[in-house]
N, C-alpha and C positions, 0 to 999 in steps of 0.2 A: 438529847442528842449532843455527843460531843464535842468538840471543835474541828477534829479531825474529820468527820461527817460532814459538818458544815460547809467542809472547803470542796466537799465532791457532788455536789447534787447534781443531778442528771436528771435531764428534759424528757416527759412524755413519749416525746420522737424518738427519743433516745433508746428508752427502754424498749418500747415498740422494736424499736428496727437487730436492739438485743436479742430480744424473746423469738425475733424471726430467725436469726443468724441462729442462735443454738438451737434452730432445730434443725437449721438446712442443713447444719453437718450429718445426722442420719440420712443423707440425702443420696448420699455417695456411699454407705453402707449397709445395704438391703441384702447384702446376700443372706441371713438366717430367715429374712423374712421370705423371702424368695423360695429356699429350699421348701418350706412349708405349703407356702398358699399356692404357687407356681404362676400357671396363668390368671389367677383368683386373686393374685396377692393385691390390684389395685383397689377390686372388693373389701377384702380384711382392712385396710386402711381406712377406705371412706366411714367402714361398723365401726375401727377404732377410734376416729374422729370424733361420731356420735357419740359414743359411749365413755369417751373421754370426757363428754361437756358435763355431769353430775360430778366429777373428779376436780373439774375445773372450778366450778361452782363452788365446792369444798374449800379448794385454796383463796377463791375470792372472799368467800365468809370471813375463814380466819383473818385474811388482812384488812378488814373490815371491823370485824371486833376491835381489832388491833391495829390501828393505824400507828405507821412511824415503828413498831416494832419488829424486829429478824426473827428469822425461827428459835435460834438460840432465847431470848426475853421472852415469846410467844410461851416456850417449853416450862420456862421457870416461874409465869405467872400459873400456868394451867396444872401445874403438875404439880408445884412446891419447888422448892429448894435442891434438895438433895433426888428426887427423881428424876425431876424437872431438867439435872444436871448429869442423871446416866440416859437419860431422852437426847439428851444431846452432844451426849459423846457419840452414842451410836451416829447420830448424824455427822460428827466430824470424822467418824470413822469411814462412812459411806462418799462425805466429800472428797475427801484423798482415796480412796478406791477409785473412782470414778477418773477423779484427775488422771492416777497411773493406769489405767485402763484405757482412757482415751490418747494418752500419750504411749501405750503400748501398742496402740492398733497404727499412729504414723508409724514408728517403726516396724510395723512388720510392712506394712505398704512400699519404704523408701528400700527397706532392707529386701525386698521380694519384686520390686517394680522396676526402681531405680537407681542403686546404685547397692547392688547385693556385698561389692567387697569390702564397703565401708563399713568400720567399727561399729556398731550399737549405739556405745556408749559416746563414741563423737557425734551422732547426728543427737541422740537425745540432749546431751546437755546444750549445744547450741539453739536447738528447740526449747526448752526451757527459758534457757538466760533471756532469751527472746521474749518468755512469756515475763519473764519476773521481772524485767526493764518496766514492759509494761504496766505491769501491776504497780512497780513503785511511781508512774505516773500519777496515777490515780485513776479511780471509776469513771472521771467523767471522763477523762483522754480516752480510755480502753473504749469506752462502749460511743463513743465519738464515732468510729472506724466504723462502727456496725453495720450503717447506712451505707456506705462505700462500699462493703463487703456484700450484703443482699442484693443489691445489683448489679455488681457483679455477676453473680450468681444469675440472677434474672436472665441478664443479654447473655451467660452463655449457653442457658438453656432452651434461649429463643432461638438462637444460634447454631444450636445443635437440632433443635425441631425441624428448622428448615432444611437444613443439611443432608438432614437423615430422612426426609419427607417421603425420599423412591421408596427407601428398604421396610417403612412399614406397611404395616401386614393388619388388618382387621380380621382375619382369619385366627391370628395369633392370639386372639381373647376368648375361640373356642377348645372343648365346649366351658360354659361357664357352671357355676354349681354341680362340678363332677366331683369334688373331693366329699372325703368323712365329715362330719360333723363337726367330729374331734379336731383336725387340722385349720378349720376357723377359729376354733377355741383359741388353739394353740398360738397362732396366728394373730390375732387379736390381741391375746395376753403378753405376744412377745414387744410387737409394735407397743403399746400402751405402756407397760411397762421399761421399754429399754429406749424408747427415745420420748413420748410425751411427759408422761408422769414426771423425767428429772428436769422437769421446770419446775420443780421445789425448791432448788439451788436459788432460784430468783427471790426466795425470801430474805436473804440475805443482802439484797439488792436493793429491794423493795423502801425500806427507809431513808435513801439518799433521794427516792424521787422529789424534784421540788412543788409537783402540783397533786397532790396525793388523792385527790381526787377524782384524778383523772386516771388514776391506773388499772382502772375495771377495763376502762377502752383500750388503754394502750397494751395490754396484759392479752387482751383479747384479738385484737387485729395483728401484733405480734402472733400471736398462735394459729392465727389463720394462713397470712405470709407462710411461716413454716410448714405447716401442714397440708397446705392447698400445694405447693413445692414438690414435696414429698406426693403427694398423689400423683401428679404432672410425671413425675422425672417416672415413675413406677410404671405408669400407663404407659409411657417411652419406649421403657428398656422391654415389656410386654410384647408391644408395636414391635420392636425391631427381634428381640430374638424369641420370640414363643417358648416351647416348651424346655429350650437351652437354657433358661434363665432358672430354671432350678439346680443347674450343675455347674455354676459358676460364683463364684464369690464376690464377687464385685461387680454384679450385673452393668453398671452405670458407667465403668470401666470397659466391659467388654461391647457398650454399645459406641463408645467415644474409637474406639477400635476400627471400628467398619465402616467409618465416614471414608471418602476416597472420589473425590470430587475431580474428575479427569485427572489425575494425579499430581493435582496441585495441591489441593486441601486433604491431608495425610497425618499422621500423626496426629490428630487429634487430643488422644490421651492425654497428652501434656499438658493440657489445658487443665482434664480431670487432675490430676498432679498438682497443677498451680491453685485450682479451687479446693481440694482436697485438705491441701495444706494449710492454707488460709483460713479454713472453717473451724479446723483442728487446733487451730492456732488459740484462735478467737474463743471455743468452747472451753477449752484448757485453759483458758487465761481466767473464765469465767469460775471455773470450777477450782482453781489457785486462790485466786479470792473467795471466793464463798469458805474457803476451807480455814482458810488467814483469819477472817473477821470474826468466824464459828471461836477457832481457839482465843481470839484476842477478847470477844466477849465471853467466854467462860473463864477466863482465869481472870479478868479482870484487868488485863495489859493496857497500856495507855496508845499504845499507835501499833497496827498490824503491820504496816512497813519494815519494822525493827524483825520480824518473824520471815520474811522474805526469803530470804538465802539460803537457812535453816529447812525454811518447808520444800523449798526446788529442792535441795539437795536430798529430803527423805524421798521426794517423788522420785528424784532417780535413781536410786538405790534399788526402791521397789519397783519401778519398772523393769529395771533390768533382771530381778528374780522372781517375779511374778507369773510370769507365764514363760513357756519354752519353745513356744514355735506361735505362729500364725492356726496352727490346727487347735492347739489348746484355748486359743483366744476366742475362735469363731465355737469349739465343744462348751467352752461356758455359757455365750450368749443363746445357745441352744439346748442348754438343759438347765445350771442352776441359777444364771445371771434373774430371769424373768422371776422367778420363785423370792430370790435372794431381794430386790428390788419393789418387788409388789409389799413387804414388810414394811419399807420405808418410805414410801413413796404414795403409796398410796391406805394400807392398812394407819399406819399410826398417825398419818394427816385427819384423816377419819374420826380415830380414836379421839385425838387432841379437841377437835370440832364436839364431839361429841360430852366427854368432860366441860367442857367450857363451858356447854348451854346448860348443864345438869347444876354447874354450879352458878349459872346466874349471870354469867358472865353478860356486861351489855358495853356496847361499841362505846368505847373511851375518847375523848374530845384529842384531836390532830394537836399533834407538838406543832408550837407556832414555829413558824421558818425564819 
């Protein structure tokens, strides 16, 4: 571990309350999942949950082989050299994807919600510089917030349960098991793939932890935080708009809508907006870094810091040419985002797993701290 590493290690807690924060940002973004499962969709979640834990399993193996090593050093022990190092381009390719992808979905939000006559390219890059302040903090300041930002989250959607307590509807969950076959698939595959699985990004996290053997648990109740979140808020938005919730994009939005509490508790939304932002913040930040560390250990660079400015500024390039509306953003997540992502995320974790034991590989002694 280098010196720069050294000076970032982050707490158990820490990571925990990480692993929860990037998921609950899919929290606020169910509508692909929604158009598919419809009133089923809390179902498809809880099967994706399940079926995500051998997936999980997989990533805890490898950090286990491989204690104190990132995805990037995982690639080029188990692959070689020169494979090892286009395994890992793709992965750097996939982390800046992700980054502008997730920083294109606030702008369509801000640009479509809140403030449509503002430039693009003004709110992107103040978003960014945002994130990239951050990053030059360091890992441990970034993922400091994390715990402030999950409950956040929590009281507002204790918050919003009670609020909204009249308008739901238990009727609204029928009937249950009416769709195709195929649309749980689908469903399942979207969910797993476009918001579990990219807890891979966390390999690159993974070697700043200071207690490393504790990061089975904290890896773990992190992903329940998140996940348990995500069933909640779905079950929610179910309750409150039934079978509307398949013709709306932002179901979570449209339920923050209908609060109206003798007409003092109104606008709601804005709340959505302020947690919205916040989560996107925090995921972006994560996925800047994971992208930072990916190049600085592949080429060999001495500190990712120095890459900072360079990398906000390709993210925003391609954000801004990336996609062309809000309709093109939400047509990928629904046809080749899940396809494109099950490659990385889950197929070639897999593969990795699986070379590694073919060739002997056995758990290597923890770099002392």
């Amino acid at each position: 571990m280098n010196k720069e590493n050294a000076k970032e290690r982050i707490s158990s807690m820490a990571l925990m309350f990480a692993v929860g924060c990037f998921l609950q940002c899919s929290v606020l973004m169910m509508g692909n999942m929604s158009a598919i499962a419809k009133q089923d969709s809390w179902l498809v979640i809880l099967a994706a949950i399940l079926l995500f834990l051998p997936l999980f399993w997989i990533y805890i193996k490898l950090s286990d082989l491989f204690p104190g090593k990132s995805l990037i050093e995982i690639n080029e022990k188990v692959f070689g050299k020169v494979l090892g190092g286009v395994v890992s381009v793709l992965y750097i390719i996939h982390f800046l994807f992700l980054s502008t992808f997730n920083t294109r979905i606030l702008d369509n939000f801000i640009s479509g919600a809140l403030m449509p006559e503002t430039p693009a390219a003004a709110i992107l890059f103040l978003f960014l510089a945002v994130c990239a302040y951050a990053i030059r903090k360091g890992l441990e300041t970034m993922t400091r917030y994390s715990a402030v930002f999950v409950v956040i989250v929590l009281l507002v959607m204790v918050a919003n349960l009670i609020l909204m307590g009249k308008d739901m509807k238990l009727e609204n969950f029928m009937p249950v098991f009416s769709l195709r076959p195929i649309k749980y698939v689908q469903g399942i595959h979207s969910q797993i793939t476009l918001s579990f699985s990219q807890l891979v990004v966390f390999f690159m996290v993974f070697p700043d932890l200071k207690k490393p053997k504790e990061l089975k648990k904290s890896f773990f109740f992190g992903f329940l935080i998140g996940s348990l979140t995500i069933l909640i808020v779905e079950a929610r938005n179910i309750a409150v708009l039934g079978s509307f919730i398949s013709l709306v994009t932002a179901p979570a939005f449209e339920a923050f809508r209908l609060i109206n509490i003798a007409n003092v508790f109104t606008r709601m939304e804005l709340f959505y907006a302020f947690v919205l932002i916040m989560l996107l913040f925090f995921k972006v930040s994560i996925l800047y870094f994971a992208f930072l560390r990916a190049v600085q250990q592949l080429l060999k660079i001495k500190s990712y810091k120095s890459l900072v400015l360079p990398a906000g500024a390709i993210i925003l390039c391609l954000t801004l040419v990336s996609f062309d509306s809000s309709i093109d953003t939400n047509s990928w997540e629904g046809t080749a985002g899940p396809f494109y992502s099950l490659f990385l995320e889950v197929v070639l974790p897999m593969l990795t797993l699986v070379v590694a034991l073919l060739r002997g590989f056995k758990k290597e002694k923890e770099a002392a701290v």
